[in-house]
N, C-alpha and C positions, 0 to 999 in steps of 0.2 A: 681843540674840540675832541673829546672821547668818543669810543663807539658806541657808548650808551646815549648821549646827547643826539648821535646819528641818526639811530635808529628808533630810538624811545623807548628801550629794553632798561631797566630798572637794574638789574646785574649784567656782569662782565660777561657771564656763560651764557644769557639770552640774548648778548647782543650780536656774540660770535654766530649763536642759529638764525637770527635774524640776518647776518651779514653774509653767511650762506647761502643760504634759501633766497635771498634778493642775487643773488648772481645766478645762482639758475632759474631765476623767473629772467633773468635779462639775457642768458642764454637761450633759454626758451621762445621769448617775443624775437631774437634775430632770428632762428626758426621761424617762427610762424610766418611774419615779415616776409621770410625768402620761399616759404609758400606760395603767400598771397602772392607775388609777385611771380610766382611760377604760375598759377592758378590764374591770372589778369593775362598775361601773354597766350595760354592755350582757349583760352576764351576769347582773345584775338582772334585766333586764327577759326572757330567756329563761325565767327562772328563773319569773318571775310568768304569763308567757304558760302556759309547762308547766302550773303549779299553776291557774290559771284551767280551763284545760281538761279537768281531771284527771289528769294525771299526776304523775309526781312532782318532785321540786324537782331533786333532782340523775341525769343520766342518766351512768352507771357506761361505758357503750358509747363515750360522746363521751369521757367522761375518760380512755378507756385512746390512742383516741386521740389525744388531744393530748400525754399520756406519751408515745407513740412519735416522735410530730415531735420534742419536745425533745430525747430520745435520740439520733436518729438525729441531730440538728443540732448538737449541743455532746456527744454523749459520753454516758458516765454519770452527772456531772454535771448533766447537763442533765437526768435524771428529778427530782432533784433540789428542781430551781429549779422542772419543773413541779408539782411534788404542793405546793410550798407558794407557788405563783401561782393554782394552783387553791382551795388554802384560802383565801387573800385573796378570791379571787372568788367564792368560794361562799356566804360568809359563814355564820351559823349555822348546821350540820346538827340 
């Protein structure tokens, strides 16, 4: 199989930009990934400090927003990706 059939680049020289540009979008999502997953653990420990103290696990006021930053930064979309970054980080309700 050629890098054209790979990719679906028509020429040799768009398959090479296409074959590029997909390794740093896959460098990029291990980033993001290792965010999220930084982002899920310190949202842990909010989570535990709230509950220590008596409150509760998840605060509705912070969630709306962090909905509005995404909104406002990506679109409507971007509510999106927040309500299921927030389910990653919230973990069990």
């Amino acid at each position: 199989m050629t890098a054209t059939d790979v990719t679906g680049a028509r020429t040799a020289e768009a398959a090479d930009v296409i074959t590029g540009a997909r390794e740093r979008i896959d460098a990029l999502d291990d980033r993001i990934i290792g965010l999220i997953q930084e982002r899920a653990a310190v949202s842990a420990v909010i989570q535990e400090a709230r509950i220590a103290s008596g409150g509760r696990r998840v605060n509705l006021s912070r969630e709306m927003e962090v909905l509005g930053h995404y909104r406002e930064a990506l679109g409507r979309p971007g509510t999106t990706l927040a309500m299921t970054l927030l389910e990653l980080c919230r973990g069990r309700v």
